[in-house]
C-alpha positions in Angstrom: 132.1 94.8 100.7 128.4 96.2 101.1 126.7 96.0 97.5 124.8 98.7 95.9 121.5 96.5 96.6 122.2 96.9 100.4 123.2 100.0 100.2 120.2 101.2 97.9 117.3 99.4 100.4 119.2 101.1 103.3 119.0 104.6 101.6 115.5 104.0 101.1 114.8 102.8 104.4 116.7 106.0 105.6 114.7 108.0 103.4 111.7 107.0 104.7 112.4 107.0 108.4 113.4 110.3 107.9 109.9 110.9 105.9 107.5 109.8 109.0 110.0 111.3 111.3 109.1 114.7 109.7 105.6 113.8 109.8 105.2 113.0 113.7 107.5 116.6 113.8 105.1 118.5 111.7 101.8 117.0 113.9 103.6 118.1 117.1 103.9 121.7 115.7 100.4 121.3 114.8 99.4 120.6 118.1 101.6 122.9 119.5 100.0 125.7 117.7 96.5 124.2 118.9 98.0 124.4 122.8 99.5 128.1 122.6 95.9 129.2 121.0 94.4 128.1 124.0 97.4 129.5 126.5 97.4 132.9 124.5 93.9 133.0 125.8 94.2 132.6 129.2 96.9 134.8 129.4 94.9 137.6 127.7 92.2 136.7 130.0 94.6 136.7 133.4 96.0 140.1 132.2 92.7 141.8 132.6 92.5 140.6 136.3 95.8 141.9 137.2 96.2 145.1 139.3 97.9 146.9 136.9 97.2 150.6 134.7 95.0 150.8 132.0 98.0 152.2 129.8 100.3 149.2 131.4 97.6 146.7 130.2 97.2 148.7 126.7 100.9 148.5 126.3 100.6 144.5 127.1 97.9 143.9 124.2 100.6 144.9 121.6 103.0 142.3 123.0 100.5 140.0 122.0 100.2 140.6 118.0 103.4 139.0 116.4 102.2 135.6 118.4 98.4 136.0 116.9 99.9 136.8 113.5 102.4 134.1 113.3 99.5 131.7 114.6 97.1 133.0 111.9 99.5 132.7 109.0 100.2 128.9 110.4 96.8 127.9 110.5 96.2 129.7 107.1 99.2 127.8 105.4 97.8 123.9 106.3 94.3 125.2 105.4 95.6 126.1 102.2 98.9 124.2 101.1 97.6 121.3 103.4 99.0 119.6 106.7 100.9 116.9 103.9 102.3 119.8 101.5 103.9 121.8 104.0 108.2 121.2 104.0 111.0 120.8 105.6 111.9 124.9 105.3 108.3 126.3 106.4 107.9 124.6 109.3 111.6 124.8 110.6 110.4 128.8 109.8 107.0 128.7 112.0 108.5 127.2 114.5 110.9 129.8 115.1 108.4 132.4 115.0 106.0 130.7 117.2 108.9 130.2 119.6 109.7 134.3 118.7 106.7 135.3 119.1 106.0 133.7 122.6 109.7 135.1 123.9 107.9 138.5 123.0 104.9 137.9 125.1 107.2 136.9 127.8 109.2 139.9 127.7 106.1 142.3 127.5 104.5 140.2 130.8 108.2 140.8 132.6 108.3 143.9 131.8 104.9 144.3 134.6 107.0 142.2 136.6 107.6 145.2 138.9 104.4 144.9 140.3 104.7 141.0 140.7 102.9 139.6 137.9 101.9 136.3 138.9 102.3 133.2 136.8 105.6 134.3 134.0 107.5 131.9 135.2 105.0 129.0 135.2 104.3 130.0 131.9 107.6 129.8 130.9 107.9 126.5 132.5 104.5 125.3 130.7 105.9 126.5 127.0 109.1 124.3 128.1 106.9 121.4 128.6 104.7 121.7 125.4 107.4 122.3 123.1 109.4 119.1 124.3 106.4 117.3 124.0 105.8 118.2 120.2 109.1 118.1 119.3 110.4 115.3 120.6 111.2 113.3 117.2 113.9 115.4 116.8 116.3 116.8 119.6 118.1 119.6 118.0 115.2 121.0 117.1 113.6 120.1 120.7 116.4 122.0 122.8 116.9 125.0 120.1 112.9 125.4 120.8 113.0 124.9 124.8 116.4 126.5 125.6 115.3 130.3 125.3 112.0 129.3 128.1 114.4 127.5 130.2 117.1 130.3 130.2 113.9 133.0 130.7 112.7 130.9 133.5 115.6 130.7 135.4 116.5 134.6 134.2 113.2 135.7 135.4 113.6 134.0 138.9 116.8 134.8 139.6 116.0 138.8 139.0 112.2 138.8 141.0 112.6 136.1 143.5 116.1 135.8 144.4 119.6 137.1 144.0 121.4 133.7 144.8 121.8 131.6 141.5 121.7 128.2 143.6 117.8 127.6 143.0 117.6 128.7 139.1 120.9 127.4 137.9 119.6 124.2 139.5 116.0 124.2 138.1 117.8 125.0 134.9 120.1 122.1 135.0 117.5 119.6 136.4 114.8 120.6 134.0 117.0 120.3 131.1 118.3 117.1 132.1 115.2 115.4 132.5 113.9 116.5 129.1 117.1 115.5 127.5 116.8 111.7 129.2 112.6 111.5 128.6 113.4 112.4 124.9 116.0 109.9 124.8 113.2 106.9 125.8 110.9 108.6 124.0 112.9 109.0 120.5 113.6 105.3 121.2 110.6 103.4 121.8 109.3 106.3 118.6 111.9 105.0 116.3 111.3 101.4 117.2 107.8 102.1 116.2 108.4 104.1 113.1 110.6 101.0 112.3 108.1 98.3 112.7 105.4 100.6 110.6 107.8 100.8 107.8 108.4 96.9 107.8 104.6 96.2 107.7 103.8 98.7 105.1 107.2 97.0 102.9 105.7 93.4 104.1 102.4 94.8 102.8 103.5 96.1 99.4 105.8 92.8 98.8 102.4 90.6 99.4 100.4 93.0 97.1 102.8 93.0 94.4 102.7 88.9 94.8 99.2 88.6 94.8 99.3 90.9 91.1 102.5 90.2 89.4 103.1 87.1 88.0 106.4 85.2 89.4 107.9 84.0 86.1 107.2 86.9 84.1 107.2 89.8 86.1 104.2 91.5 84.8 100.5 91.4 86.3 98.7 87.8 86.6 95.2 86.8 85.4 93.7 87.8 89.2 95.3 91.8 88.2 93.6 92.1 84.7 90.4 90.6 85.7 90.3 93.7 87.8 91.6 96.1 86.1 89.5 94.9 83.2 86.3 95.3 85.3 87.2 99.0 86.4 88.1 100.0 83.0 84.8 98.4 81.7 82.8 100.8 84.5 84.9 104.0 83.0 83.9 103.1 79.8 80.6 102.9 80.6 80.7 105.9 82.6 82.8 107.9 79.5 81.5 106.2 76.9 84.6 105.3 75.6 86.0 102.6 73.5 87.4 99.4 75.0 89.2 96.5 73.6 91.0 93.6 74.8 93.9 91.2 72.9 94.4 87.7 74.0 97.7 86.5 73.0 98.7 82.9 72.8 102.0 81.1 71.6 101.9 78.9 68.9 103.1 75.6 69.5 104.9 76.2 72.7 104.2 72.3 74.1 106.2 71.2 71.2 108.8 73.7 72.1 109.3 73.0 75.6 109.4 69.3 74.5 112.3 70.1 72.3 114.4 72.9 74.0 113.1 71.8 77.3 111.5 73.2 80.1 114.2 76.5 81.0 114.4 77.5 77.4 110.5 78.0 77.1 110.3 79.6 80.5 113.1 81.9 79.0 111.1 82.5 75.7 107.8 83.4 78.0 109.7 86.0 79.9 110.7 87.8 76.2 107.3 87.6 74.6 106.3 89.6 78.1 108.9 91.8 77.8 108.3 92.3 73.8 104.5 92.9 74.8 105.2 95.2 77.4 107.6 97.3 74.8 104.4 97.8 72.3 101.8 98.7 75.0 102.9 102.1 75.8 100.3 104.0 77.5 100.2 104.5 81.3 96.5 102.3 81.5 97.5 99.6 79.0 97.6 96.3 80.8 99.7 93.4 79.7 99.3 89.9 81.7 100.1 86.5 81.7 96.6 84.8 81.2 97.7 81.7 82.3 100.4 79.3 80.5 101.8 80.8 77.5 98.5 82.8 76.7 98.9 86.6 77.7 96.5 89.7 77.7 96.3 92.9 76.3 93.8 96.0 77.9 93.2 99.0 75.7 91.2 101.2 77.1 90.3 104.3 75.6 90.6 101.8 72.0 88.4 101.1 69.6 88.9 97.9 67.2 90.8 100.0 64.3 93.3 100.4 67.0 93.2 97.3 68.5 94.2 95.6 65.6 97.3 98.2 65.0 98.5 97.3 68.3 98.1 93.2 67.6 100.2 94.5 64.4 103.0 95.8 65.9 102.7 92.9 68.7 102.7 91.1 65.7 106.0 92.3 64.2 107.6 92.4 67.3 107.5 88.6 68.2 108.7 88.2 64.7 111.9 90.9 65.0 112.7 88.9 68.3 113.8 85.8 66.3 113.3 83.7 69.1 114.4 79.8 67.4 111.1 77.8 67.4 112.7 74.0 65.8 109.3 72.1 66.4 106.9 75.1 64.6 105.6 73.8 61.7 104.7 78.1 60.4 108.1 79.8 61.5 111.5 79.1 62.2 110.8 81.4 65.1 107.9 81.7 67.5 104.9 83.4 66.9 101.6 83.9 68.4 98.2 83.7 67.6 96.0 86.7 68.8 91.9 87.0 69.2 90.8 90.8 69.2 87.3 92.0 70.9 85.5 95.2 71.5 83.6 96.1 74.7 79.9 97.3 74.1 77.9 98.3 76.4 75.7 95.1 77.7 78.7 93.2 77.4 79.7 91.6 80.9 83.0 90.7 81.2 83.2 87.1 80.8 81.5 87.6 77.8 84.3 89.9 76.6 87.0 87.4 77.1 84.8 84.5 76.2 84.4 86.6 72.8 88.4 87.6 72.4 89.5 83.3 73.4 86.7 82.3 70.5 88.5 84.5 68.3 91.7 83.1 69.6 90.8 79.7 68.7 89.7 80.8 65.4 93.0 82.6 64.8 95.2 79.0 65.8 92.1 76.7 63.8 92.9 78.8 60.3 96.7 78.8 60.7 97.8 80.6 63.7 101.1 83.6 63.0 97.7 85.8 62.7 95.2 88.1 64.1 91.4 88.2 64.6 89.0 90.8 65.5 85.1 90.6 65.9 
């Protein structure tokens, strides 16, 4: 029986095949556009060297509006949505209009066809090429785009050139069937790609999160907070905004993992971390594990009156926990000892945490189940 683990990671992996699929779908239709820009231009340009009427050629231009529009209105929609905002729904919708609006150029160039136009069918055969090319992630949407050029190709021949369905019903067939089986390695060596992209970027975020979360506790290590402590020392420099930082140590805990052992004081680290976490509620608080059983607190956007609310409630916290401490000689629970400190500006950052541990110390020197700010 598959468990919901497996079957959650292979949703998400689903999910964001699907996700760059859509995005190599949505560059193809990009370029796709670019290409018909620059074929709606020679075309325009051929017409006026054809042998033809004025009023013919007049008629023609009009044939050529619902194309500029719907390339206009795409262009105007990733300028301003943006290429990464655009769905599912409005691209499925441009490219049937693009594909629309190029079946109406092709009928207003066959409708000169009496006069034997040269170059429809090539250009039919050109728009085969370049939406198979651009849509090739996804085949459904492939053949519903190049089906109405391959049946206008072969339509178009079989009417000017010949009455006998042999050549175009074979071009059709041939054409189609090439497409179908290049897509197919295509789409393969694509998804094979797409695959090993997504594995790096997971490999990526799994070596990220080790190199900032700490393995016992789960929340960010020492090497985390010291930068995310420096950052939020440069936006409060820039904002002039309070900082303040809590370091957090237990008290006693060598005595406790002497007693209880080794498992029960990697236990007891895991709830201070959580109970921490619980207090700091604010999306750029930072809890960490300092090292040992000494944790840290970030407040930005804090000044020392609040600083000291916070060690408080982290205060009362640890002590609602009731976590059995036999071998402390203040509680019959744990507690912890906490050193508060203030950014200023000319304060490096060393200094800052050299200030909070000295107030630390103080804090376990005078008794420890307290708080101390500067």
């Amino acid at each position: 029986m598959i468990s919901e683990e497996i079957l959650l990671k292979s949703y998400k992996y689903e999910t964001k095949l699907k996700k760059e699929t859509f995005t190599i779908l949505k560059r193809g239709t990009l370029w796709a556009t670019y290409v018909s820009c620059v074929l709606l231009s020679v075309v325009l340009l051929n017409s006026y060297f054809f042998d033809a009427s004025y009023l013919e050629l007049y008629s023609l231009q009009f044939k050529f509006i619902p194309l500029f529009i719907v390339l206009l209105l795409g262009f105007m929609t990733i300028k301003l949505a943006g290429f990464e905002n655009v769905g599912v729904r409005q691209t499925y919708l441009y490219l049937t209009l693009l594909v629309s609006g190029w079946g109406y150029v092709l009928y207003g160039l066959a409708l000169l066809s009496a006069q034997n136009m040269p170059g429809i069918e090539s250009l039919a055969d050109i728009l085969v090429l370049v939406f198979a090319l651009a849509l090739f992630s996804n085949r459904n949407v492939m053949v519903l785009a190049i089906f109405p050029f391959l049946a206008f190709s072969a339509a178009y021949h079989s009417i000017q050139y010949s009455q006998v369905l042999v050549y175009p019903l074979t071009k059709f067939i041939c054409f189609f069937g090439i497409i179908l089986s290049g897509q197919k390695i295509i789409s393969g060596w694509f998804f094979k790609a797409v695959s090993r992209n997504i594995e790096k970027k997971k490999l990526l975020q799994q070596f990220k999160r080790l190199a900032m979360i700490d393995g016992l506790t789960n929340i960010s290590n020492r090497r985390h907070f010291d930068e995310v402590l420096s950052q939020e020392i440069k936006a409060s420099l820039r904002g002039e905004q309070p900082l303040s930082m809590i370091m957090v140590d237990v008290d006693f805990f060598k005595p406790l993992n002497d007693s209880l052992g080794h498992q029960i004081g990697d236990k007891y680290l895991k709830k201070v971390a959580s109970v921490l976490n619980s207090v700091v509620e604010r999306p750029r608080d930072l809890v960490a594990r300092y090292g040992g059983e000494e944790f840290v607190v970030a407040l930005p956007d804090t000044d020392l009156k609040g600083a000291i609310k916070v060690a408080q409630k982290i205060k009362q916290a640890i002590a609602d926990a009731e976590l059995a401490h036999p071998s402390s000689s203040v509680s019959n629970y744990i507690t912890v000892s906490q050193g508060i400190a203030q950014w200023h500006k000319g304060l490096e950052q060393n200094q800052l945490l050299e200030v909070a541990d000295h107030l630390l110390y103080q804090a376990k020197s005078t008794g420890r189940d307290r708080y101390l700010s500067d």
